[in-house]
Structure formats: C-alpha cells, structure tokens
C-alpha positions, 0 to 999 in steps of 0.5 A: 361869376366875379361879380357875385362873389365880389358882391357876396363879401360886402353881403357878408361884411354886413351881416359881420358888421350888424353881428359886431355892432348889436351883439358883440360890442354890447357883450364886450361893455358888459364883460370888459368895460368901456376902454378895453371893448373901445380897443378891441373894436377900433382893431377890428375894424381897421382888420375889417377895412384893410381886408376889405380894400384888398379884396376890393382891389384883387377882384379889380371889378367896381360893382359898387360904382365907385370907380365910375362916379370918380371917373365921371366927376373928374370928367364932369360928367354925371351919372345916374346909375340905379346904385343906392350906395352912389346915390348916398355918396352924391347927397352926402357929397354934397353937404359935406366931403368929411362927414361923408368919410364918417358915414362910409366908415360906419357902412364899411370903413374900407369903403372911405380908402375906395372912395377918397384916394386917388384915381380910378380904376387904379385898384392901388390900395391906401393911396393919396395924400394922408388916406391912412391917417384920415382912415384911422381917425374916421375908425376911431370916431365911429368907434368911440361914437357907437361905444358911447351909445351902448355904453349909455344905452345899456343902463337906459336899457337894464332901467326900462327892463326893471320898469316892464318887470316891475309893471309886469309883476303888477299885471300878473 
C-alpha cells in the first residue's frame, strides 16, 4: 500500500509537470512576458523538487531503483532491473554525469538531489557536496531552456495560424 501511493506522487507530479509545461508556462509568456513567467517557473519548480525529496525521503521506500543502482555501482556490481527510469540513468550515465543531472531535472528536478547525493538508503535530504547549488543551477537552465522554446515558439505558432486561416479562408 506504501508503495502505490509513493508511486501515485510521481504519476501526479507528471501530469502537474505536463500541466505547467504545455499550458501554464505558454499562458504566463503570453500574459506576463518572458522575465517574470521565467521567475515564477524557476520557484515552482524548486517548491516542486524539495516537496518531492521530502516525500521521497518520508516514505523511505525506493520504488524508482535509485537506492539500489547507487548501492550496486558503489559495490560494482550491475543490475539490470526492468526499470525505465534506471535503464535512463545508466545510458545517460554513461555519456555524461552533467548532462544527465539536467535531464532528471527536466523528469522531476528532485529526482537530480535523489540520485546524486551521497549514499544510499540514507533518505537524508539535500546531502553532498554542493547539491543545493548544483539543484538550482540544473533548475534555472531547464527553466531558461523551456521558456526560450515557448517564448520562440509562440510567434512561430501565432505565424503558421495566420497561414492555416488565411489557407482556410481560400478553400471555403
């Protein structure tokens, strides 16, 4: 039962991401401009990333295999557990440790702090050398990275609308 409701959070926490991402974010550019939606998204997703670790570390249980890939990689031993997630950490891992920080970021920002402090099974927060910082730096580049596309993307957008009512008003 512990297990299915720690598993539901990370459910929810995508389809807030997918919410935030798709329709929020574009809303806020159109409404506030690009500096002030840039601000707001960058605190929301550092309230997402510590709610995330907290929950993670209260429940105690490693149903993403986290826990157990740090443990087996500082044994040397491999696993190969029918996980999407680890199987993403260990191609990604891999090619390069900095560029898969930014892309746990982009899945949950929390999921960086889980999977690059140290230890496991410690469930202790924003421990290790210079976690904090590098969580926010990750948080600010995602964020300045998906605010260029929709503030770019939106005029593209407005742009190929015009066209399809312009074509539109020709056919009919």
């Amino acid at each position: 039962m512990k297990i299915i409701r720690f598993s539901s959070i990370f459910f929810v926490n995508l389809g807030v991401k997918e919410v935030i991402d798709a329709i929020l974010t574009p809303w806020m550019m159109v409404e506030l401009g690009y500096l002030i939606t840039l601000t707001i998204m960058i605190m929301i997703y550092i309230l997402i990333g510590i709610i995330s670790i907290q929950i993670y570390d209260r429940f105690g249980t490693d149903c993403l295999w986290i826990e157990e890939y740090k443990h087996s990689q500082s044994k040397g031993v491999t696993i190969t557990p029918e996980n999407r997630l680890i199987r993403f950490i260990e191609k990604w891992a891999k090619k390069s440790e900095k560029l898969l920080g930014l892309l746990l970021s982009f899945k949950n920002p929390g999921l960086y702090v889980i999977f690059f402090r140290n230890g496991s099974y410690l469930f202790n927060g924003f421990t290790g050398k210079n976690i904090k910082i590098i969580f926010l730096v990750n948080i600010i580049i995602i964020n300045i990275y998906w605010s260029i596309i929709i503030f770019t993307g939106i005029p593209l957008f407005v742009f190929i609308w015009d066209i399809i009512k312009k074509f539109w008003g020709l056919l009919f």
